[in-house]
C-alpha positions, 0 to 999 in steps of 0.5 A: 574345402571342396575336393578337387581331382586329386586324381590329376597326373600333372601338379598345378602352377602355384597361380591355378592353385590360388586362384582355384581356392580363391574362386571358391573361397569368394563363391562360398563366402557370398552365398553364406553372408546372403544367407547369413543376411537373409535370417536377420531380415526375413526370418526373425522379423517375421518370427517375432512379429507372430510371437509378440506382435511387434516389428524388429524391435527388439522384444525383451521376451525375444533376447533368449530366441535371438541369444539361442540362434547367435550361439547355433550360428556362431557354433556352426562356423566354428565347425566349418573352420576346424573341419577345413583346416583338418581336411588342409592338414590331410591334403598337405599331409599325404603321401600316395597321391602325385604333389599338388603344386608344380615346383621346379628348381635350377642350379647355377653354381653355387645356387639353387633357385626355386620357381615358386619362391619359399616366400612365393609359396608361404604367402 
């Protein structure tokens, strides 16, 4: 999860908050796949075709290379998960810097209503 300027003095409207975090969400996702795809195409390719001189085929003598960079791979986004869902349990949960979402609220006996809604804000 990127840092954005907590510093700021005004909270964002719940719709500049989604949409700052969806941006960046797609931003990263596209450049990981590419990378992602980018190792299955070009680089083992080209690392079994000089270690046993064949062309994606799927070598027996490959399966522990393969199985080896799967699990480093696999790891590595584990890691990034938990680390961003830390770093979402900390920014939710300060206390001494300004609220990051604008909510309002208006009272017309007997009700209060919200803007976001409760369901606005759990979606």
């Amino acid at each position: 999860m990127r840092e954005i300027d907590f510093d700021r003095k005004q909270p964002m409207d719940l719709s500049e908050f989604s949409e700052y975090f969806d941006v960046y969400l797609s931003k990263i996702l596209v450049e990981l796949v590419k990378d992602y795809q980018n190792v299955g195409d070009m680089y083992l390719k080209s690392i079994e075709e000089c270690t046993v001189k064949t062309n994606g085929q799927g070598a027996k003598e490959m399966q522990p290379y393969y199985y080896y960079w799967e699990r480093r791979i696999f790891n590595a986004i584990t890691k990034m998960i938990i680390r961003a869902l830390s770093a979402n349990k900390v920014l939710w949960m300060r206390t001494e810097k300004p609220s990051l979402i604008k909510m309002t609220a208006s009272y017309a006996h007997p009700e209060v209503t919200y803007h976001p809604t409760l369901d606005e804000l759990r979606g």
